[in-house]
C-alpha positions as CSV (number, residue, x, y, z in Angstrom):
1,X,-9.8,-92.4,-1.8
2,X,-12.6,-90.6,-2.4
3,X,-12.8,-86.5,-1.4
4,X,-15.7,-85.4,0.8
5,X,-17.0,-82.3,0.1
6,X,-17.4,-79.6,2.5
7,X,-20.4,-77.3,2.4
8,X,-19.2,-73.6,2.3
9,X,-20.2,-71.5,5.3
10,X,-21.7,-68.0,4.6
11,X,-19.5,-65.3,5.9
12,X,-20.7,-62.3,8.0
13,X,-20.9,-59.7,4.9
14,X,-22.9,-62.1,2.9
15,X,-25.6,-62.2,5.4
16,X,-26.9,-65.5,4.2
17,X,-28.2,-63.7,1.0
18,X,-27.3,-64.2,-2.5
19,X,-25.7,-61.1,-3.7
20,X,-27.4,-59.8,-7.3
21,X,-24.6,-59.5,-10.2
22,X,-23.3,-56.0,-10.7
23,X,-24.2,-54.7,-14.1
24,X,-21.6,-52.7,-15.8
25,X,-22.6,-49.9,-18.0
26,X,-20.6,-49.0,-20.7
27,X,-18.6,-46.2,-21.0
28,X,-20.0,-42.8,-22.8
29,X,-18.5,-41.6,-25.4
30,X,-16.6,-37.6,-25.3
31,X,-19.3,-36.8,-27.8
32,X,-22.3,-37.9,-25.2
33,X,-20.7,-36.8,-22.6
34,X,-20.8,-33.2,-24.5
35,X,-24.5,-33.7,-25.6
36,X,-25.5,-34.4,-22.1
37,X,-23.9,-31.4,-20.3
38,X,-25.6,-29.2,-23.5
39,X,-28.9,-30.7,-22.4
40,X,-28.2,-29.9,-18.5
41,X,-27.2,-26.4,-19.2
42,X,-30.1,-25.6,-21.6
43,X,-32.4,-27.1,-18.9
44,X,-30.7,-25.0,-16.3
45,X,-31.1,-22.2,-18.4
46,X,-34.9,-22.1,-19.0
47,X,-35.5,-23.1,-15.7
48,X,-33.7,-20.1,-15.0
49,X,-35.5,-17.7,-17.1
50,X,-38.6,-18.9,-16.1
51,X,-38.1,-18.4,-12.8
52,X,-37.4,-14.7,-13.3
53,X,-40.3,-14.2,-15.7
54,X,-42.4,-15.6,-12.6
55,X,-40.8,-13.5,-10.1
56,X,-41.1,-10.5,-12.5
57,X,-44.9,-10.9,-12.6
58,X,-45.8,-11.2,-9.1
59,X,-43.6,-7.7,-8.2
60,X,-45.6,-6.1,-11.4
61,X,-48.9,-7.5,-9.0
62,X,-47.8,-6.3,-5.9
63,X,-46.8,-3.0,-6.9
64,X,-50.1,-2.3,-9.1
65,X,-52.4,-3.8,-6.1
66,X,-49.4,-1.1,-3.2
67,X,-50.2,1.7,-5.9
68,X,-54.0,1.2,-6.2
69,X,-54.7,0.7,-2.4
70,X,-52.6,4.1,-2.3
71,X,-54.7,6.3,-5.2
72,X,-57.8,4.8,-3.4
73,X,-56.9,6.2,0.4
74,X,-55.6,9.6,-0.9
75,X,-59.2,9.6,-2.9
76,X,-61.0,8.6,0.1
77,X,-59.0,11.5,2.5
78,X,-59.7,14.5,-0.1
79,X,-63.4,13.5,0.0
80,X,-63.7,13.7,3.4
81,X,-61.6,16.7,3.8
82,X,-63.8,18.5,1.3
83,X,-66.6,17.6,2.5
84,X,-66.0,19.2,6.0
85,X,-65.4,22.5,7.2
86,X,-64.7,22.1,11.1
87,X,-61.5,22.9,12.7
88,X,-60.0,19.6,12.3
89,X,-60.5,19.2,8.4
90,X,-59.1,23.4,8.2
91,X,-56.3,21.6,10.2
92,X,-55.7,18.8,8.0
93,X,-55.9,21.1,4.7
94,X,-52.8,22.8,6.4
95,X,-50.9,19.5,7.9
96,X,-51.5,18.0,3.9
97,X,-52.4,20.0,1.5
98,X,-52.8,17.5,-1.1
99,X,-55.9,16.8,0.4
100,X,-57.8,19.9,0.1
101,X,-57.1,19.7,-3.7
102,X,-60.5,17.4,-5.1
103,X,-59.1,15.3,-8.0
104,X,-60.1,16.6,-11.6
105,X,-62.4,13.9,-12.3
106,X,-64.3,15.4,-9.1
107,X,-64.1,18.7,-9.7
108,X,-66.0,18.1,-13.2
109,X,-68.7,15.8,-12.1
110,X,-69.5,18.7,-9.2
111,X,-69.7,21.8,-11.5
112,X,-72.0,21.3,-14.5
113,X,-74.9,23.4,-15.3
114,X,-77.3,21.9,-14.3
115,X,-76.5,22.6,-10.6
116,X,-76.2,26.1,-8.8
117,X,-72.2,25.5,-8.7
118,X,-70.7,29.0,-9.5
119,X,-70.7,32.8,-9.6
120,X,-74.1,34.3,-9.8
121,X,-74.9,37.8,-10.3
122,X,-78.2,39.2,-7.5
123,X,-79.6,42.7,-7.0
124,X,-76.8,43.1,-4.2
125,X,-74.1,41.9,-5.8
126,X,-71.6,38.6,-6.3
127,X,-72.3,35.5,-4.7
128,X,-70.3,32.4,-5.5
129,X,-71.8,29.2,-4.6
130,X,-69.9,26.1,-3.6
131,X,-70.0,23.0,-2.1
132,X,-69.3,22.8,2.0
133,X,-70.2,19.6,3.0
134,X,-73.1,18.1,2.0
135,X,-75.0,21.1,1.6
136,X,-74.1,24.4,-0.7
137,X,-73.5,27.9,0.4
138,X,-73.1,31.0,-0.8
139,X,-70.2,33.8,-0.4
140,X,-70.5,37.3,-1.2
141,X,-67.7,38.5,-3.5
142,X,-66.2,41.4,-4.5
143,X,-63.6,42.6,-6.9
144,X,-63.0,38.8,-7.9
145,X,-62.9,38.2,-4.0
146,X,-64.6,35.9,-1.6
147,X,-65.7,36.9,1.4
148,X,-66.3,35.2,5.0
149,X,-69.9,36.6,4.7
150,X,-72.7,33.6,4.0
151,X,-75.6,34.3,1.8
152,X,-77.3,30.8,1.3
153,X,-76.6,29.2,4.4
154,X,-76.5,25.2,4.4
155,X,-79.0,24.8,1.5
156,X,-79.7,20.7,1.3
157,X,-80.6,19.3,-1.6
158,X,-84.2,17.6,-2.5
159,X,-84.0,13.8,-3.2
160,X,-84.0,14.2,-6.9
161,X,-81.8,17.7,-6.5
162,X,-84.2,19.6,-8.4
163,X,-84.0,22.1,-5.3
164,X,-82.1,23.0,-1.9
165,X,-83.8,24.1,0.9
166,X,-81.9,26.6,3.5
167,X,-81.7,30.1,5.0
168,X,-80.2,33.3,3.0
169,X,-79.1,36.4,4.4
170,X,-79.9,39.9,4.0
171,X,-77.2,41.5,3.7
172,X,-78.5,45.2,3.8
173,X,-81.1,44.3,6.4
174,X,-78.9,41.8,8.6
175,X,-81.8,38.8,8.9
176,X,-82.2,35.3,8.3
177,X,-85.2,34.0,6.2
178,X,-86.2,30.2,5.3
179,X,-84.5,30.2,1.7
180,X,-85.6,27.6,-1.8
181,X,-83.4,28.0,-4.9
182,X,-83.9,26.4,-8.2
183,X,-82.7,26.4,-11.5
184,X,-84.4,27.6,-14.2
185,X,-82.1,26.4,-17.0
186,X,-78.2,26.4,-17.3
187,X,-77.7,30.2,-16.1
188,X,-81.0,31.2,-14.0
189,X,-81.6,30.7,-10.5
190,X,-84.5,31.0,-9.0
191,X,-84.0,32.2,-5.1
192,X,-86.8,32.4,-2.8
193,X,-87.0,33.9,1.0
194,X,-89.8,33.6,3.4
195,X,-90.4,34.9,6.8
196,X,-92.9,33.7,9.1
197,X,-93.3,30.6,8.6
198,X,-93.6,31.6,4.7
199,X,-96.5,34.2,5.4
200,X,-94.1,36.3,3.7
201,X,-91.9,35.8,0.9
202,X,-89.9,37.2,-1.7
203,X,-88.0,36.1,-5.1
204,X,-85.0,36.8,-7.6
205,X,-83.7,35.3,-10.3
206,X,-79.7,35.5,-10.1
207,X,-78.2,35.1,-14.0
208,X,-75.0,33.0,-13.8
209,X,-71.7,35.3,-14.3
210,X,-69.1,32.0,-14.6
C-alpha cells in the first residue's frame, strides 16, 4: 500500500517565512582576543587625550578673550577718568584708584617735547602744565608744590596742535586775558596775552625746568 504524503503546515513562529541558516563564527583565539582589547584600549586612550588637548585649548581661548575684554575696560575707565575733572570723576579716583593711574604706554605718548607737557619756568614763577580734559592747564608751583591756582586756563589745541588757544591769569594783577602759547623748540614756550579783543597784548617765553 502506498503512503500518502502530508504537506507540513507552517507553525506560528515560522510565520510562513523561510528562516536564513545561522552562520557560526569561529572561535578567537586567547592571543586575538589580547590583540583586540590592546587595540580598544589604545583607541580609548587617544580618544582620550584628544579630548583633553581640545578641552585645554578652548579654556586657553576663553581665558585670553575674559583677560583682554578686562585690560580693554580698565583702559577705557582710566581714559575717561583722566580726561575729567568734575565731581563725579574726583569721586571715582577715590571709589578706584586704579583708575586715576594712566597706563605707562599713555603716560609716554602724552609727555614728549614737542608739546607744552611739564614744568616751565615764567617771570612769576613755576607753572606746571598738564593735561585736564581735553584741553591743558597750567598750575602755579612752589617749593616742588602744586597749587589750586590756574594760570593757563582750558587752553584747546589747534587742529594740527601747533598751538592752544585759552585764557592765562595774572597772578600779581588778578585778571584774565585771551591767552596763545606755542612752542618754540623742545624747551621754549612762547606765551601770549591779549586784552581787548587783542588791542593789547603781551609775550614771554617760559624755558622748560623738567
Amino acid at each position: 500500500m502506498s503512503t500518502a504524503s502530508v504537506p507540513s503546515v507552517p507553525s506560528d513562529d515560522d510565520d510562513g517565512l523561510e528562516q536564513a541558516p545561522v552562520q557560526v563564527l569561529p572561535a578567537a583565539s586567547p592571543r586575538e582576543l589580547r590583540g583586540l582589547m590592546k587595540d580598544w584600549r589604545r583607541g580609548r586612550a587617544t580618544r582620550n587625550v584628544g579630548q583633553a588637548l581640545s578641552d585645554a585649548y578652548v579654556a586657553v581661548i576663553a581665558a585670553l578673550m575674559i583677560g583682554a575684554m578686562t585690560v580693554n575696560v580698565i583702559l577705557k575707565a582710566q581714559r575717561t577718568v583722566a580726561q575729567c575733572d568734575s565731581a563725579s570723576c574726583l569721586s571715582a579716583r577715590t571709589m578706584m584708584p586704579w583708575a586715576g593711574h594712566t597706563p605707562p604706554v599713555l603716560q609716554q605718548a602724552a609727555a614728549p617735547a614737542t608739546t607744552p607737557f611739564g614744568l616751565w619756568q615764567t617771570e612769576e614763577g613755576n607753572v606746571r602744565v598738564e593735561q585736564c580734559g581735553a584741553n591743558l592747564c597750567g598750575y602755579g608751583e612752589k617749593d616742588g608744590k602744586k597749587s589750586n591756582e590756574l594760570v593757563l586756563i582750558n587752553m584747546k589745541p589747534s587742529s594740527d596742535n601747533s598751538k592752544w588757544t585759552g585764557r592765562i591769569h595774572d597772578p600779581s594783577g588778578g585778571n584774565d586775558y585771551d591767552s596763545i602759547i606755542a612752542m618754540k623748540g623742545p624747551n621754549l614756550l612762547s606765551v601770549k596775552g591779549c586784552a581787548f579783543g587783542g588791542l593789547f597784548c603781551g609775550n614771554q617765553t617760559w624755558k622748560r625746568v623738567s
